[in-house]
C-alpha positions, 0 to 999 in steps of 0.5 A: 591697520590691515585685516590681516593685521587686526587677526593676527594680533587678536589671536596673540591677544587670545592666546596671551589670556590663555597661556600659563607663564613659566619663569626660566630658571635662575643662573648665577653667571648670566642675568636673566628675569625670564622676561621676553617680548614677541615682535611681528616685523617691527611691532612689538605684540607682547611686551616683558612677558614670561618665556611660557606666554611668549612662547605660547603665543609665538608658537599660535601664530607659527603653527609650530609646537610650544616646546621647541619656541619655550626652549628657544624663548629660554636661550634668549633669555640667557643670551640677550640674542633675539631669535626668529621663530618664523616668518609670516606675510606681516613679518618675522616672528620673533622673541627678543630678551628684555631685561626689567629692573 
């Protein structure tokens, strides 16, 4: 694993342990659980976690402000659609829906 690599992936560590989850709300039409993940390229860094943890994270690692990824974590959610918060050297960061049982 590659320095740069190893950096990123504790700071998303760091940042998990820091952030406070907050569920997305229920909708009758559409099945969600409020569960995402957040990917660096192909590699999955959080796995079935709130849409406030991902969010928090993603939004470390972007250097962009928590509410608008919150806002987009949440569309994911509902959608099932994975969307691009941002690109960096190690890949695009992104928040893709996971459905739990």
């Amino acid at each position: 694993m590659s320095g740069t690599i190893r950096k990123v992936g504790v700071a998303v560590i760091a940042s998990a342990m820091l952030a406070v989850g907050a569920a997305a709300p229920a909708s009758a039409q559409v099945r969600q659980d409020g569960l995402v993940n957040v990917n660096i390229g192909d590699v999955t860094i959080l796995e079935d976690v709130a849409v406030g943890v991902a969010a928090q994270v993603a939004a470390n690692v972007c250097g962009v402000s928590v509410g608008p990824v919150a806002v987009l974590g949440t569309a994911v959610d509902r959608s099932g659609d994975t969307e691009t918060v941002c690109e960096i050297e190690q890949g695009d960061i992104t928040v893709p829906v996971t459905i739990s049982n």
